[in-house]
DRENBALUM-330535 format. One line per field, with one value per residue (C-alpha): residue number from 1; residue in three letters; x, y, z. Coordinates in steps of 0.25 Angstrom, whole numbers, plus 5000, padded with zeros to 4 digits. Example, Ala and Ser with C-alpha at 12.3 -4.5 7.8 and 13.67 -1.06 7.14 Angstrom:
2
num	1	2
residu	ALA	SER
east	5049	5055
north	4982	4996
up	5031	5029
***
This chain:
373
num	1	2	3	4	5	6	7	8	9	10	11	12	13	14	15	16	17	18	19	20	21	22	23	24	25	26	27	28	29	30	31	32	33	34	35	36	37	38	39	40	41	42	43	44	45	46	47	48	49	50	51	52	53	54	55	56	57	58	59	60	61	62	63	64	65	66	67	68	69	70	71	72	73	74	75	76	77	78	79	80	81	82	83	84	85	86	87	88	89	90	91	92	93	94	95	96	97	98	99	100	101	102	103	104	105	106	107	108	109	110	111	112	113	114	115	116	117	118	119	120	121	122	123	124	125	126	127	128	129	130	131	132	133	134	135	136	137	138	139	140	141	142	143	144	145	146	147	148	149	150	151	152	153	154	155	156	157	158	159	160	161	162	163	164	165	166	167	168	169	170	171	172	173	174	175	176	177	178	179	180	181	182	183	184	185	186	187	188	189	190	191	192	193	194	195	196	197	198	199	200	201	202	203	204	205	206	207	208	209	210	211	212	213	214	215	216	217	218	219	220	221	222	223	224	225	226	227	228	229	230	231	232	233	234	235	236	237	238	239	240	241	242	243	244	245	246	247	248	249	250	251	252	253	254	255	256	257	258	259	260	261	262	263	264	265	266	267	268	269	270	271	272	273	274	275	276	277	278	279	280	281	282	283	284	285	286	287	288	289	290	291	292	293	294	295	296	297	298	299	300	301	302	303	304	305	306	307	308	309	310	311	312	313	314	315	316	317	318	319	320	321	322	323	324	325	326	327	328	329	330	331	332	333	334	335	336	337	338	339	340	341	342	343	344	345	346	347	348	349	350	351	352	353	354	355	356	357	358	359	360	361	362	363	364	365	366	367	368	369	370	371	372	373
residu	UNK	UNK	UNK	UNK	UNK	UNK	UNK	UNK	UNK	UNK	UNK	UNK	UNK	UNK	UNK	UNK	UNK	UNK	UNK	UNK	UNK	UNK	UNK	UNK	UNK	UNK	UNK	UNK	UNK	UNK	UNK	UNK	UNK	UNK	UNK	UNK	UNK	UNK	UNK	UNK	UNK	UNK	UNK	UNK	UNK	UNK	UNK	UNK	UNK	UNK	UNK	UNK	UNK	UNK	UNK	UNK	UNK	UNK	UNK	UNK	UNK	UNK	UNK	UNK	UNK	UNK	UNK	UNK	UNK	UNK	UNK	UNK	UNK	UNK	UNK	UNK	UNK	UNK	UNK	UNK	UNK	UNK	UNK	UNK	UNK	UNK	UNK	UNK	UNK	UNK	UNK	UNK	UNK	UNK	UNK	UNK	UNK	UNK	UNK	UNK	UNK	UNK	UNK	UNK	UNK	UNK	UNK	UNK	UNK	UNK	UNK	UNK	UNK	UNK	UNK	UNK	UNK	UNK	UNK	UNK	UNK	UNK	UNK	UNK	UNK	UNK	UNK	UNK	UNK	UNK	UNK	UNK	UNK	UNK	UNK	UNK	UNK	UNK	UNK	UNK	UNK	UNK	UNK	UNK	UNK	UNK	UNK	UNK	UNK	UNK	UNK	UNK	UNK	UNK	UNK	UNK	UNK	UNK	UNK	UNK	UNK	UNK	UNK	UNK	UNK	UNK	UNK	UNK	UNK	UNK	UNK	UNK	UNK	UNK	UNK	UNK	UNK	UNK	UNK	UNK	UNK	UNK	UNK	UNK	UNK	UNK	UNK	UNK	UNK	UNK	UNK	UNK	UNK	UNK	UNK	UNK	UNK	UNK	UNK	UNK	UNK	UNK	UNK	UNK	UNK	UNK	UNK	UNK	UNK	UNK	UNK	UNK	UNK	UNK	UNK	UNK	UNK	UNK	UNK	UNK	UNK	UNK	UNK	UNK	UNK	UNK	UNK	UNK	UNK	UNK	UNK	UNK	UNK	UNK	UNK	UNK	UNK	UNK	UNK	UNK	UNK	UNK	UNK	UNK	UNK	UNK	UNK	UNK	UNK	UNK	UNK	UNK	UNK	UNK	UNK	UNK	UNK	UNK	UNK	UNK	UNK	UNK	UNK	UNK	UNK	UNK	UNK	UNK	UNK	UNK	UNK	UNK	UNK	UNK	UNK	UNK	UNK	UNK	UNK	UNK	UNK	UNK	UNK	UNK	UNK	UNK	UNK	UNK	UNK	UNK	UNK	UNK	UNK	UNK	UNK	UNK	UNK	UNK	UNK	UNK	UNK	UNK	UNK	UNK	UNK	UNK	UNK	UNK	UNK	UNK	UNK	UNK	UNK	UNK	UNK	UNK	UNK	UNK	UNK	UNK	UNK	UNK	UNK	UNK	UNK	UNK	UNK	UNK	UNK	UNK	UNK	UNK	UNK	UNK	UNK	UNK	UNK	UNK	UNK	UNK	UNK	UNK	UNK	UNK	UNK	UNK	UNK	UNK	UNK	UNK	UNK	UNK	UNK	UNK	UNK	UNK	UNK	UNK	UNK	UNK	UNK	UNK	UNK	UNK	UNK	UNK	UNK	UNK	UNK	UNK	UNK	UNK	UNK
east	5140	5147	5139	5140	5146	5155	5160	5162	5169	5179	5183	5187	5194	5202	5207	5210	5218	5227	5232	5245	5253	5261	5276	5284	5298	5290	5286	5302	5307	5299	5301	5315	5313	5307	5319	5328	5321	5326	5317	5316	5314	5297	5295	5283	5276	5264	5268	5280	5271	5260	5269	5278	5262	5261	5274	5270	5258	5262	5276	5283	5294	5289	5275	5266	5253	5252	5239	5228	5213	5202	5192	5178	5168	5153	5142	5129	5125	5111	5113	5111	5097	5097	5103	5116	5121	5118	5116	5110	5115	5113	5126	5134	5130	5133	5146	5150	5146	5154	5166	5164	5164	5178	5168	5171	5180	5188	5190	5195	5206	5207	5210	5222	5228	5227	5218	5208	5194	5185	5172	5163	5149	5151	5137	5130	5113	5115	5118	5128	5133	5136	5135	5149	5147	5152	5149	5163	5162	5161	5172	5187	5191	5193	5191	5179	5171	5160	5164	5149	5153	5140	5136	5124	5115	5119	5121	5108	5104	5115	5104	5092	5102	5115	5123	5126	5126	5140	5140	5138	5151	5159	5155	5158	5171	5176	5172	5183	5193	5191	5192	5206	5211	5206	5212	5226	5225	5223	5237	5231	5241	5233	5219	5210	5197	5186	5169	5157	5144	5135	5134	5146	5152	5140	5144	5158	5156	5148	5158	5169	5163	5161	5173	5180	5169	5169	5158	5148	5151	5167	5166	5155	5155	5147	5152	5145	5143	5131	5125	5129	5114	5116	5129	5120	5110	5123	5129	5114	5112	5128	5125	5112	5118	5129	5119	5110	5121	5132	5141	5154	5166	5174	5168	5170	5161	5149	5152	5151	5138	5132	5138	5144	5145	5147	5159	5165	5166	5171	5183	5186	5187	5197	5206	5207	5207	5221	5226	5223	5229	5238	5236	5235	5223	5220	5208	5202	5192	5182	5175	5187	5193	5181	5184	5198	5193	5184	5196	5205	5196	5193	5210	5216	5229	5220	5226	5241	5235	5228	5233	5225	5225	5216	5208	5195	5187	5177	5178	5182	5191	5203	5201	5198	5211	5218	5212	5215	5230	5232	5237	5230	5241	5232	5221	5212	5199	5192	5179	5174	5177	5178	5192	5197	5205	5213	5216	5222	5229	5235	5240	5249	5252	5258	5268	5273	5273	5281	5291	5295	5295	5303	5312	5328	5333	5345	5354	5349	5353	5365	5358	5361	5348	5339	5339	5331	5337
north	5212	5215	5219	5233	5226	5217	5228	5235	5222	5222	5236	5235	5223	5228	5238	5231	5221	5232	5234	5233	5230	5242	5245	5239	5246	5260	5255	5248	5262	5270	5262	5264	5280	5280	5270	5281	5293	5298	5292	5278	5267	5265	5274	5283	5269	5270	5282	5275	5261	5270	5277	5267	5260	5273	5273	5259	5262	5274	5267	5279	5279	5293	5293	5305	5307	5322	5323	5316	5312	5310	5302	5301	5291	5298	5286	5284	5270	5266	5257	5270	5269	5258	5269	5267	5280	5293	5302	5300	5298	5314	5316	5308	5319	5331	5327	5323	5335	5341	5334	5339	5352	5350	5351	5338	5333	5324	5338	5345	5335	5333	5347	5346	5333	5340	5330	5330	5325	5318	5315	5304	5303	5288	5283	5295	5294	5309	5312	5321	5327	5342	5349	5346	5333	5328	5317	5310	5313	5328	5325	5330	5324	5335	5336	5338	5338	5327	5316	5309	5294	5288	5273	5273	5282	5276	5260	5253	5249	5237	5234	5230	5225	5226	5241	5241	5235	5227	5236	5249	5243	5240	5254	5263	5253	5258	5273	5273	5266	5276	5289	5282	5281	5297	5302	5295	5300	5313	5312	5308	5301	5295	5293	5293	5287	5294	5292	5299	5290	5289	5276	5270	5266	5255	5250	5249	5242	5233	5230	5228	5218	5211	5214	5208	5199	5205	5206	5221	5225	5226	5233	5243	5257	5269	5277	5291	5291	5280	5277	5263	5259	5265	5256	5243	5248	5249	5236	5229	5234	5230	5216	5214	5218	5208	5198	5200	5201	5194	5200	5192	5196	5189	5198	5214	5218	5211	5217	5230	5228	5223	5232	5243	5258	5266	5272	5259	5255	5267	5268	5254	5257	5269	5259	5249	5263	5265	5251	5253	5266	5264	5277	5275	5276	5281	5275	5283	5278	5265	5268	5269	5255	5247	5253	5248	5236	5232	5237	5227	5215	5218	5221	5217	5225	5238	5238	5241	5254	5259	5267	5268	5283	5279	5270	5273	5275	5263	5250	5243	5255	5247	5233	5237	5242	5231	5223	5231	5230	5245	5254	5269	5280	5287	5284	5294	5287	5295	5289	5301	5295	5305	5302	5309	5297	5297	5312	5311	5298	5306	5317	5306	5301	5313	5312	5299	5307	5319	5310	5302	5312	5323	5316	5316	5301	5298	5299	5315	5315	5307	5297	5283	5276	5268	5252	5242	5236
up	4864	4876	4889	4894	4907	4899	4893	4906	4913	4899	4901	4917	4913	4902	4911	4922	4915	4911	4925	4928	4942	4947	4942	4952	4946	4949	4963	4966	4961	4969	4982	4980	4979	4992	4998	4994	5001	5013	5024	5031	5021	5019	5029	5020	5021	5013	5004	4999	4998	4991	4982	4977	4972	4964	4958	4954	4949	4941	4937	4941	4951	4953	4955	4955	4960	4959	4949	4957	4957	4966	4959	4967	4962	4966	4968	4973	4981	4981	4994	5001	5002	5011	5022	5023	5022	5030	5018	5004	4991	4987	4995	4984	4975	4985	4988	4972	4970	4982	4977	4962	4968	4976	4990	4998	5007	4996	4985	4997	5001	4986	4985	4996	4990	4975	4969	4959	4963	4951	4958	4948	4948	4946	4953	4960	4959	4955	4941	4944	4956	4952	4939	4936	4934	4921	4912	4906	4892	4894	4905	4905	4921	4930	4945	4953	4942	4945	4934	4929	4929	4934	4933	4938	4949	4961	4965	4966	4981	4984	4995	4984	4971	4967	4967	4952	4940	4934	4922	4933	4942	4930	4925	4937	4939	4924	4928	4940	4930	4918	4929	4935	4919	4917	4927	4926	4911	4916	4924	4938	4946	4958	4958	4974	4976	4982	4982	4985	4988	4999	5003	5000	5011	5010	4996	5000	5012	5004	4992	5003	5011	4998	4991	5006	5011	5024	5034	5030	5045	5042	5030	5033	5041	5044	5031	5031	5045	5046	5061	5068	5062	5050	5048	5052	5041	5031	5035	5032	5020	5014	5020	5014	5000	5000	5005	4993	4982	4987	4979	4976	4982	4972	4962	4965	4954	4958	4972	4966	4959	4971	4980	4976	4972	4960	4968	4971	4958	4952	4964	4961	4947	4950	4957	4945	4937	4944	4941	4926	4925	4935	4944	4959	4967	4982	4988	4998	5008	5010	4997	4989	4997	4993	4978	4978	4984	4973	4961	4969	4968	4952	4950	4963	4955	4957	4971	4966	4962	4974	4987	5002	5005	5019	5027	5027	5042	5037	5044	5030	5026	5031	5027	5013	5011	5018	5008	4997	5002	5001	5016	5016	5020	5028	5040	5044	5047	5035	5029	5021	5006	4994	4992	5004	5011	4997	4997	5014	5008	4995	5003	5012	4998	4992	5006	5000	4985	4990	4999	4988	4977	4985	4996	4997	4995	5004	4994	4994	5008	5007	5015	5015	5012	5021	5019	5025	5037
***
């Protein structure tokens, strides 16, 4: 008989092997569409760039991203007892249920971009954040509504043994594929990443420097607001993890057992969620990078379906998307998380959107149209 874990493994293959690249008739097509608008040729830069990958993905020379998501993965880290962090793990469960409620900085920006915010319990030591909270077969999707997806309560202490389980990575990796698959069957056009998890910043420092073989130092910062002490204490503690598990670099699953989080895991199955069902996904900050990072070393295709919105304020914010090959749009030195990089980056987005959707072509204006010299 076939091992829960095997089982797992099969599934997230089977799905990944449907992938397919994007439809480069959609993408010639569109380019074309922005080569006859009246302005200089590829002078919207990265809105044309970002939007002919849409039209690609979608296979539509028109693309639309007018119904959209926010899908926040809520997870706890057990790593945070060694003091990496300035706050506890109860505030994971305040600000799920803040962000539940429509109360945090994300639903507010969320609100002004007119995207719906799906927060998931997906790892929190609480067993739910806020009365709402619903269990998934007594679920119809709908936003801010506290989606009960939970793994396990919390990571296990990466400084004493591993993070998680196989089974519980390949679990929480299935959770952000299956959320991606329901919310494009329920007509959502572009999907942003966002997370909720104190101490985080620490278990993505540590899957990057793995996932990159880079020094802890270069891939590590203050996240939360931690004291020049405090990062040294943080710094120690990652060091001593991959020291004592050596995870394999060659191997991003056994990085994120060893490692990880229950919030990495689920993002990173959101980006090979928009592979498979071929929607485009936003990443948002440092959490969400290292997310995309680990989906592009299990299907380095997953990248074709992911767009930068911003760079994230954390020293490794940059490098990871340099990596990933993919330019964010906007650079605002924020480092808050939630998804609220990805909803500044989808407002310059919807620019692009309307420019091509609405603009005169020179043949409108009766314009002789612009060629490269």
């Amino acid at each position: 008989m076939e091992s829960r874990e095997k089982e797992l493994e099969r599934r997230l293959h089977e799905r990944l092997a449907l992938v397919k690249g994007l439809d480069k008739t959609a993408m010639e097509q569109a380019e074309k569409r922005w080569d006859s608008i009246a302005k200089p040729l590829k002078s919207l830069g990265l809105l044309e760039q970002n939007l002919t990958k849409i039209a690609g993905i979608q296979g539509s020379v028109k693309p639309r991203i007018g119904k959209r998501a926010l899908i926040a993965m809520c997870a706890d880290n057990g790593v945070v007892a060694e003091g990496v962090t300035q706050t506890g793990m109860e505030v994971t469960a305040i600000v799920a249920e803040n962000m539940a409620k429509g109360a945090t900085t994300v639903t507010v920006m969320a609100e002004a971009a007119h995207v719906d915010v799906f927060p998931v319990d997906i790892g929190m030591v609480t067993e739910g954040a806020c009365i709402s909270g619903v269990p998934e077969e007594r679920e119809e999707l709908f936003p801010r509504t506290l989606l009960l997806r939970k793994v396990a309560h919390g990571t296990k202490n990466f400084s004493k043994e591993p993070a998680m389980s196989p089974e519980e990575a390949l679990r929480a990796i299935l959770v952000g594929m299956e959320m991606a698959g329901r919310l494009k069957s329920q007509g959502y056009e572009i999907l942003a990443t966002g997370e909720m998890g104190i101490g985080n910043t620490t278990t993505s420092s540590a899957v990057a420097a793995a996932l990159l073989g880079e020094p802890v130092e270069k891939m590590t910062g203050k996240g939360a607001g931690l004291s020049d002490e405090g990062l040294l204490r943080k710094i120690r503690v990652i060091k001593k993890a991959l020291s004592d598990w050596k995870p394999d670099r060659e191997d991003p699953l056994d990085v994120l057992c060893k490692v990880g989080g229950f919030d990495i895991a689920g993002l990173a199955g959101v980006f090979l969620g928009g592979a498979v069902y071929r929607i485009p996904v936003l990443l948002d900050g440092f959490i969400s990078s290292v997310s995309a990072l680990l989906a592009a070393k299990l299907l380095p295709a997953a990248k074709d379906f992911m767009l930068a919105t911003h760079v994230s304020k954390e020293p490794a914010g940059g490098l990871i998307l340099e990596r990933l090959g993919v330019k964010p749009m906007v650079c605002c030195e924020m480092c808050l998380g939630e998804g609220t990089g990805a909803m500044a980056g989808l407002s310059v987005l919807d620019m692009g959107f309307v420019s091509y959707h609405s603009m005169a072509t020179f043949d409108d204006i009766q314009v002789e149209q612009y060629k490269p010299l």
